[in-house]
Phi, psi and omega in degrees: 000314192290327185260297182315319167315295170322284184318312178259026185257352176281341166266012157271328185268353150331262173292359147299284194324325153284353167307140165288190204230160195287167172325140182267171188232139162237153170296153168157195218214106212261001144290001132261065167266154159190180212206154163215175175177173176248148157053238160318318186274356174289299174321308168299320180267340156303314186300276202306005182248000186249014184224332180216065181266347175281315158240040200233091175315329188216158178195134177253142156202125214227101191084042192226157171235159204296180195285133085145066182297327206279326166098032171089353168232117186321327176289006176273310163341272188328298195280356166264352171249294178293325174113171350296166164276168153301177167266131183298354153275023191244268164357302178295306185303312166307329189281356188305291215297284195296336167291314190292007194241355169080026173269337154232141193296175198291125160318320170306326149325335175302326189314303173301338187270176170209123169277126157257135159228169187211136196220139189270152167277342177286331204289111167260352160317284130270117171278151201301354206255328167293313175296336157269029189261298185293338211253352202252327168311326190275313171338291200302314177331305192119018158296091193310156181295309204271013168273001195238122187233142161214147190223104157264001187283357187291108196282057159291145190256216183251130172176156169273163190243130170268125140282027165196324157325149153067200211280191185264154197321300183290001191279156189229082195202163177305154295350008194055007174284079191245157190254132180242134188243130190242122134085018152105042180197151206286173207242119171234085165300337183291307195319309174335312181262315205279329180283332181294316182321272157323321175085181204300138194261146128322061255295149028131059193324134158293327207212094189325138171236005161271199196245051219304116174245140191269131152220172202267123189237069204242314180284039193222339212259103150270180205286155174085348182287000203002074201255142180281166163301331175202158211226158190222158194227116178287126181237110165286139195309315175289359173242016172244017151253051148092343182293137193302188230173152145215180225229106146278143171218136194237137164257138170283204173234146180342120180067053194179017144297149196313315179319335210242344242178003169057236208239006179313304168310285171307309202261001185230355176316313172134000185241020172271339168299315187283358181273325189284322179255021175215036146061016149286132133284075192303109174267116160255085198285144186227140174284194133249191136234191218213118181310342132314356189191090190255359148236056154070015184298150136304160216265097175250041179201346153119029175272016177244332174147187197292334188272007180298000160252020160243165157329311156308345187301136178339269213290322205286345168291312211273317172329314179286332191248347179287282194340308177275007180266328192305327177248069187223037150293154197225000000 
């Protein structure tokens, strides 16, 4: 009886040994949060800075289209990639809608915000006509014009942009990482967005002196989220001795997720070097995938359910609930 006990607890004291270890919590203040992303994950961080604009400051969305561009259904897609999109006052009255019903924060809070976008001239992927759709989306919000950065000239393929990392600038390819050189110099898209977000940074560490740490992210994943079991966090030295902290969530993209692309993401977007010396803590929350969602996307189009653009939606409550843990040391 005792070796059948044994025998069968052993593939549970397994699968524990391996397990990540939970989010770790730090100080800081989760009313300076802000989100990025590539693709799916551009999409994703424009819904979450338009569904939680009341304590979200920012958002870079780089190769994204405007908020609930698909309107909830994958046949809705295709005209959110190639184009045309919806009109984005077509777009906006919903989201009005979905605010007067407390499903999202008041639109007025956009007002307060700041956006970067980014559209590749290569990129055939998402097309630029979708991305002046989102620039046009904020516009109409009550978002000032100089709160708004947008860069298309760059001859980028679909990809986040490095100055050195990944493929060559017009390419369009796995890891989605490419190095681009602008005005004679390599294109640092992370520095980019944070700074806009923030406003003047501290420079740029050469060599991240902080920690990619893996925790588990299985209490945040309800069942249909397709969310991986682990997810990952850049920790700067100054905010794990205790300095207060605030929270970037950088999302990958359709097929660049860890499972599918290792640490390529995480560990090369480009923005833990600018998180160590200006006190960010950087999240990299990870899909999986799922048959609703086979190649690991994030969810803008409404395969986690009909709340999937609002503060209730699967990823976007669990994304919101990391975020404010990482700064809820007390």
């Amino acid at each position: 009886m005792r070796l059948r006990f044994l025998l069968c607890l052993a593939p549970l004291m397994a699968s524990m040994a391996w397990a990540a270890d939970p989010l770790p919590a730090f100080h800081g203040d989760a009313r300076q949060s802000s989100v990025s992303g590539l693709s799916s994950g551009a999409f994703m961080a424009l819904q979450y800075q338009v569904a939680f604009s009341g304590s979200v400051v920012g958002a870079g969305v780089v190769a994204g289209g405007p908020y609930y561009c698909a309107q909830g259904t994958l046949a809705g897609t295709p005209a959110c990639m190639s184009g045309p999109p919806p009109k984005a006052a077509q777009l906006l009255a919903s989201a009005g809608q979905f605010a007067a019903a407390g499903r999202i924060d008041p639109l007025g809070e956009l007002a307060k915000r700041r956006v970067y976008l980014f559209s590749g001239s290569q990129d055939n992927t998402v097309k630029t006509l979708v991305v002046d759709a989102a620039a046009e989306f904020f516009r109409l919000a009550g978002m000032p014009a100089a709160q708004i950065a947008y860069e298309r000239r760059l001859p980028a393929g679909h990809a986040q942009i490095t100055p050195s990392y990944g493929n060559d600038c017009g390419a369009t390819a796995s890891p989605y990482l490419n190095h681009c050189q602008w005005q004679g110099k390599g294109y640092d898209q992370a520095g980019l967005i944070l700074q806009h977000i923030y406003g003047a940074l501290r420079p740029k560490a050469p060599t991240p002196a902080g920690r990619i740490v893996a925790f588990d992210q299985r209490p945040y994943a309800a069942s249909g989220s397709s969310l991986a079991d682990e997810g990952h966090v850049y920790v700067p030295r100054a905010c794990a001795d205790g300095e207060a902290c605030r929270v970037h969530i950088a999302l990958h993209g359709c097929q660049q997720y860890a499972g599918k692309v290792g640490d390529a993401f995480y560990a090369n977007a480009g923005y833990n070097g600018w998180a160590d010396g200006n006190h960010i803590l950087v999240l990299y929350p990870q899909t999986t995938t799922s048959a609703q969602n086979p190649q690991g996307c994030w969810d803008w189009f409404g395969y986690t359910g009909a709340a999937y653009a609002w503060k209730s939606g699967l990823q976007m409550k669990a994304i919101k609930q990391m975020a404010d843990h990482l700064v809820s040391a007390r």
